[in-house]
N, C-alpha and C positions, 0 to 999 in steps of 0.2 A: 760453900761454893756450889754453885748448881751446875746443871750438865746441859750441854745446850745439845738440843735432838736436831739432826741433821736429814732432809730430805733426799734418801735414795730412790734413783729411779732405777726400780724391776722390770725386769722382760726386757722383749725383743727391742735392739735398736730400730727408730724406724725405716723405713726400706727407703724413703725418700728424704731426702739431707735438706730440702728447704721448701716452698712452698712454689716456688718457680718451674724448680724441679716438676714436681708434682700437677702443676698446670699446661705445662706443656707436655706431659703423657696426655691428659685429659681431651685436651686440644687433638691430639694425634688420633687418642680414641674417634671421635666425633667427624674427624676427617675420614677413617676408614669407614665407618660407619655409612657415611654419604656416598664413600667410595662405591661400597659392597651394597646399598641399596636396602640394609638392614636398619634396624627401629634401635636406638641408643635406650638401654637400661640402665638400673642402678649397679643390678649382677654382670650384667656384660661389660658398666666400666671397671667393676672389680677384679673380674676377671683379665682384663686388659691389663689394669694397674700390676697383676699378679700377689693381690691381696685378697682376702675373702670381704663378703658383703659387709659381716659384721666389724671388722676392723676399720673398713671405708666408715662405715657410721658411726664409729667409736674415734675418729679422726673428725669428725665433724661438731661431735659433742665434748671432746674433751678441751677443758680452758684454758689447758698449757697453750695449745695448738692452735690459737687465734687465727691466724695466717693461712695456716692448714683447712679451719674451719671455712673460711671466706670461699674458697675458690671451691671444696667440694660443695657449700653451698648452691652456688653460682652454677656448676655441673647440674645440680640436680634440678633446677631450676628450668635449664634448657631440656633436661629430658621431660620433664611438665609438660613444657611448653609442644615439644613434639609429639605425647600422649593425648594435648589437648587439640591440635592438628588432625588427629585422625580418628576422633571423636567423630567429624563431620562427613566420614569414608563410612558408609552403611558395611560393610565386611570385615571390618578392624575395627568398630568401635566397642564392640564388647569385652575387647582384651585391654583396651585405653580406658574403659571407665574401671575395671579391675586396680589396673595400677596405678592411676587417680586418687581410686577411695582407698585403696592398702595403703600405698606408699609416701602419695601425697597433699593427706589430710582432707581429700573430699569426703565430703556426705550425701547422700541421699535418701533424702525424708522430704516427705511433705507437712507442711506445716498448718495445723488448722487454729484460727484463735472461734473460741466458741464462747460469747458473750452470751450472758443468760441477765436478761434485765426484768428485776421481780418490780412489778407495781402492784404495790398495797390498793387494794378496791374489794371493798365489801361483793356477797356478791348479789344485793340488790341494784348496786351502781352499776356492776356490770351486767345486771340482766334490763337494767333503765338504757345505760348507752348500745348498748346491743340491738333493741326491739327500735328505738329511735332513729340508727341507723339503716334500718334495710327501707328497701323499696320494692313498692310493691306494680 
């Protein structure tokens, strides 16, 4: 007879019971936010949530938490979208391209392609089309 292993789940229960729950803190966040005239972050909605950063991101990636995943997606998504908002404000834009590239997966680099095309030519050929070509 075999023994059948049972998945326990450790740690903390999560602070929030459903994913609804959890969207309308979000939603609340983002209202204050516009409220108060302040810039929505990742940490400021963790803070909000009264979770830390890392748990917010660990509710995002974990694949129990489908549901959970969806909507902090979707949060972090709109805070993008306001980081990429004030990109175009010349006094704010160096703290928006910061959380961009940190937070969300920008890069910048510039990209060079540098083609090097060898043509086989003796170099009598090339001293023939050379002297041929100038004018004088």
């Amino acid at each position: 007879m075999t023994k059948r292993r049972m998945k326990v789940k450790l740690g903390r229960p999560l602070k929030y019971k459903n994913s609804v729950e959890l969207e309308n803190n979000i939603s609340d966040y983002f209202k204050s936010c516009q409220h108060e005239r302040r810039i929505p972050g990742i940490s400021g909605l963790a803070s909000w949530l009264g979770i830390t950063r890392k748990t917010l991101l660990n509710y995002e990636s974990n694949q129990d938490l489908e549901d959970y995943s969806e909507v902090i997606e979707r949060a972090k998504t709109t805070i993008e979208a306001y980081n990429e908002q004030l990109l175009y404000n010349k006094t704010t834009s160096a703290g928006a391209q910061f959380v961009l590239k940190h937070n969300c997966g920008y890069i910048d680099k510039m990209e060079v392609n540098n083609t090097n095309k060898n043509i086989n030519m003796s170099l009598e050929e090339y001293l023939e089309s050379s002297l041929s070509n100038e004018e004088y």
